[in-house]
Each structure stands twice: as C-alpha cells, then as structure tokens.
C-alpha positions in Angstrom: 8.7 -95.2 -89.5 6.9 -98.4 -89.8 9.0 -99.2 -92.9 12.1 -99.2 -90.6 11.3 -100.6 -87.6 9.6 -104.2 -90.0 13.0 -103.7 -92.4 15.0 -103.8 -89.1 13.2 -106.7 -87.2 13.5 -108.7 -90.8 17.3 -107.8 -92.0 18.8 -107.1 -88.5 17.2 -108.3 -85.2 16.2 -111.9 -87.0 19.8 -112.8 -88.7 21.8 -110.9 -85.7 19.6 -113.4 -83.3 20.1 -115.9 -85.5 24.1 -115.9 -85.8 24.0 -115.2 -81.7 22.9 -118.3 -81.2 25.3 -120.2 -83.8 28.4 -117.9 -81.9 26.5 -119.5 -78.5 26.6 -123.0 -80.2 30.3 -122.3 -80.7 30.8 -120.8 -77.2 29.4 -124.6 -75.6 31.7 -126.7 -78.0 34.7 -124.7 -77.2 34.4 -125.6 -74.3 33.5 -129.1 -74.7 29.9 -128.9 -72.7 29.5 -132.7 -72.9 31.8 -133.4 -70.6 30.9 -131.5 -68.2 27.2 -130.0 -67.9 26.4 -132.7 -71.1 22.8 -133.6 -72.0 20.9 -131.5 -69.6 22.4 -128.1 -70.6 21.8 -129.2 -74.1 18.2 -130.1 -72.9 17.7 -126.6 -71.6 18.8 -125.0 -75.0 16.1 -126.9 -77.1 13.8 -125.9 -74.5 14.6 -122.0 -74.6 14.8 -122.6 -78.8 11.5 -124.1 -79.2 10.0 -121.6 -76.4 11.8 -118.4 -78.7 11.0 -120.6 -82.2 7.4 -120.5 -81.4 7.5 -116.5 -80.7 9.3 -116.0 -84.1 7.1 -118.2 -85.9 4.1 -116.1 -84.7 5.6 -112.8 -85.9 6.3 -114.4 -89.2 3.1 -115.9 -89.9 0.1 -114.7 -87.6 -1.5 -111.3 -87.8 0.2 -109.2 -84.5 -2.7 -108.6 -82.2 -3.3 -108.7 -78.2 -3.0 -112.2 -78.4 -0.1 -112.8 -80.5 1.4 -109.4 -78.5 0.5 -111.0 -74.7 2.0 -114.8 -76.5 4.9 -113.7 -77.0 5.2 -111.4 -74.1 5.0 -114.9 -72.1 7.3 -117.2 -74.1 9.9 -114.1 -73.6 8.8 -114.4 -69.8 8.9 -117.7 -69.8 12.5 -118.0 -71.6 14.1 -115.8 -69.4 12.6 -118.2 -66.7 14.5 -120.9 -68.5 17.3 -119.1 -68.8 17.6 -118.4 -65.0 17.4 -122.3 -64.0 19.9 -123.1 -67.0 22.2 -121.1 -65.5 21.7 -122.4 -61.9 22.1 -125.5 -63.5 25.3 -124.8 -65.2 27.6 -122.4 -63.4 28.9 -124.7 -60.6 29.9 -127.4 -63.1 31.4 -125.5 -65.9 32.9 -122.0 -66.4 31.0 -119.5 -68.3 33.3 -116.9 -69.9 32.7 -113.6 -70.6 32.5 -114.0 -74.4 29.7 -116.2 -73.7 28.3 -114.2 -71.6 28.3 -111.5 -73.8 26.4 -113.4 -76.5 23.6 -114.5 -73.9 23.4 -110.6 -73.4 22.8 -110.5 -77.6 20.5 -113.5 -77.2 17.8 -111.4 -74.5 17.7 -108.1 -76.0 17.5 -108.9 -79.0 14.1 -111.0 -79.1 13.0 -108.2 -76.4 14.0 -105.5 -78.5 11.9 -107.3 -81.7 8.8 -107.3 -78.8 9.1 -104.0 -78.4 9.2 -102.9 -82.1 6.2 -105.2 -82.6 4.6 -103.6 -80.1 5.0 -100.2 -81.7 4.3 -101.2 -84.6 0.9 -102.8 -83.6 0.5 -100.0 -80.7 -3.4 -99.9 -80.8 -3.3 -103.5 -79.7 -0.4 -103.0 -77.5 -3.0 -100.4 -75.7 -6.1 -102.7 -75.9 -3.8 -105.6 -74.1 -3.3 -102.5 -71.2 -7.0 -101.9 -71.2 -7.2 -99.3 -73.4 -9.0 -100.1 -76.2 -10.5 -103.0 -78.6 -8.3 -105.9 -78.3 -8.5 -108.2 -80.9 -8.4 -112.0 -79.7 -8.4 -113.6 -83.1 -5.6 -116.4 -84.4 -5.2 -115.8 -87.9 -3.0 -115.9 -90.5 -1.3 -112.7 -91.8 -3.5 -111.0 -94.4 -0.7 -109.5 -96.5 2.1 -112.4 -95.8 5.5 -111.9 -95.8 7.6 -112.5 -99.2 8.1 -116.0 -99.7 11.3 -115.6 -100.6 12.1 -114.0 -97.2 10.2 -116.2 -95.4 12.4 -119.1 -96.9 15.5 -117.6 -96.5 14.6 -116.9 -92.5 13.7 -120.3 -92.2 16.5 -122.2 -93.8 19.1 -119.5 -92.3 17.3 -120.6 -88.7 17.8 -124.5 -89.7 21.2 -124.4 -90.4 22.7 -121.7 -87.9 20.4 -122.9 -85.1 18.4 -125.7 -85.3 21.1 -128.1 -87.2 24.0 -126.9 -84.4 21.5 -127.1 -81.4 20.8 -130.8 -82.8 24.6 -131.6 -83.0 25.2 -130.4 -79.5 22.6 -132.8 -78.1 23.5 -135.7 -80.3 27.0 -135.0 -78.9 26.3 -134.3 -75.4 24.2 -137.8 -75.4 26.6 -139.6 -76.9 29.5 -138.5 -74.4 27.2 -139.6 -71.8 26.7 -143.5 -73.5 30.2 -143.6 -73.5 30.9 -142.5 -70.3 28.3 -144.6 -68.8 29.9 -147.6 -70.4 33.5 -146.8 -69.2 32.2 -146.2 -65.6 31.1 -150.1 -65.9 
C-alpha cells in the first residue's frame, strides 16, 4: 500500500497539481486579469505558490516527520487563508467562471489530498503530532532521496508550467498597470 499511495503522490497528485495551475494561469489570461484585478491578484498567486512551493519542496527533500507533517499542515492552512482574501479581493472587480472555479477546486484537494497520503504514509508521526506517541522534531534531509531523475523532471515540469506562467502573469499585470498610469496622465 505504501508503494501506491508514494507512486500516486509522485506520477498523479504532483503533475495533476502542477498542470491545474498552468489551466488556472490560462483561466486569468483569458480573461485578461490585468486589466481588471492586475498586479494585486497576480501578487496573491506568488504568494499562495511560494506558500504551496515550500510544502512541496519539504515532501521532496526533508524526511516526513511531526514537523515537516504540522509545516505543511500550516502552509495548507495558511494558503487556504490566502485564498479566501484573494478571492474577497477579486470577485467584485472581475468575474470568476465556473471553469475556473472548478480548477481552484483541483488546486485545494489536491495538495490536501497529498497531506493526507503523507500522513498515512508517516502515520506514527501523524499520531505523535496528536499526542500519541514519539514525535520526531528533527529537519533533515531524506535518508533514501528521491531519484534524481524524478526529482529533475518535478522540478523543471513545476518551472515551466508554474513558476515561468505565474512570472508572465505578473510581468504582464505590472506592465498594464505602467501603461495605464501613463495614459491616465
């Protein structure tokens, strides 16, 4: 069982997540975000990136204990906070369809759904974090590491469906906004 749920967190939930957030990407410049909710919508989706970037960096690189468990139980927390006041922010000055709204869907159960396998997969540490147990506190590197190969392919795969798009829509969003402010002069 272990077998599945780590081949399913590294060949479906990671690339599935991944190509949610390029379809998102697509969803904003559809709809031509910098015009309307421009450089501070763009602003809250580096934010929630870096916030989700630094959970999936943990699972690909730290050993999964109470603390890398309870970490990324509050940068999930903490991006679904981000996500509520991105969406405050955005809904009265731009429309939201319900494509896009159907990727966000993809883009929060899928990072909670990898938690949740983690935590399986690590349960004695999932019980220490509830009190039940040893917990182990440590930082530290993965012991047996992840295939390089796999771990190059995730990361290039996340640079150019994610962080190369999220970097366009900002550049973009600003740019709209010099312009603009040099028209309204």
């Amino acid at each position: 069982m272990a077998d599945v749920l780590r081949n399913t967190l590294m060949y479906a939930a990671l690339p599935l997540w991944s190509l949610a957030g390029l379809v998102d990407w697509w969803c904003h410049r559809r709809t031509g975000i910098e015009q309307t909710s421009g450089v501070g919508e763009s602003a809250f989706h580096l934010a929630m990136f870096s916030q989700m970037a630094l959970a999936s960096l943990a699972a690909l690189f730290l050993e999964i204990n109470a603390l890398v468990l309870a970490l990324m139980a509050l940068l999930f927390l903490t991006h679904e906070a981000t996500t509520w006041f991105e969406l405050r922010f955005v809904h009265p000055v731009r429309d939201i369809s319900p494509a896009e709204q159907m990727v966000h869907s993809f883009m929060e159960i899928i990072p909670l759904g990898a938690l949740a396998m983690l935590a399986a997969l690590h349960a004695d540490q999932l019980a220490a974090l509830l009190g039940q147990g040893e917990a182990d506190w440590g930082l530290r590197l993965k012991a047996d590491p992840l295939p390089a190969g796999y771990l190059a392919a995730a990361l290039a795969g996340i640079f150019c469906l994610n962080v190369l798009p999220l970097l366009e829509e900002f550049l973009r969003c600003w740019r709209w906004r010099v312009r603009a402010g040099r028209l309204a002069h």
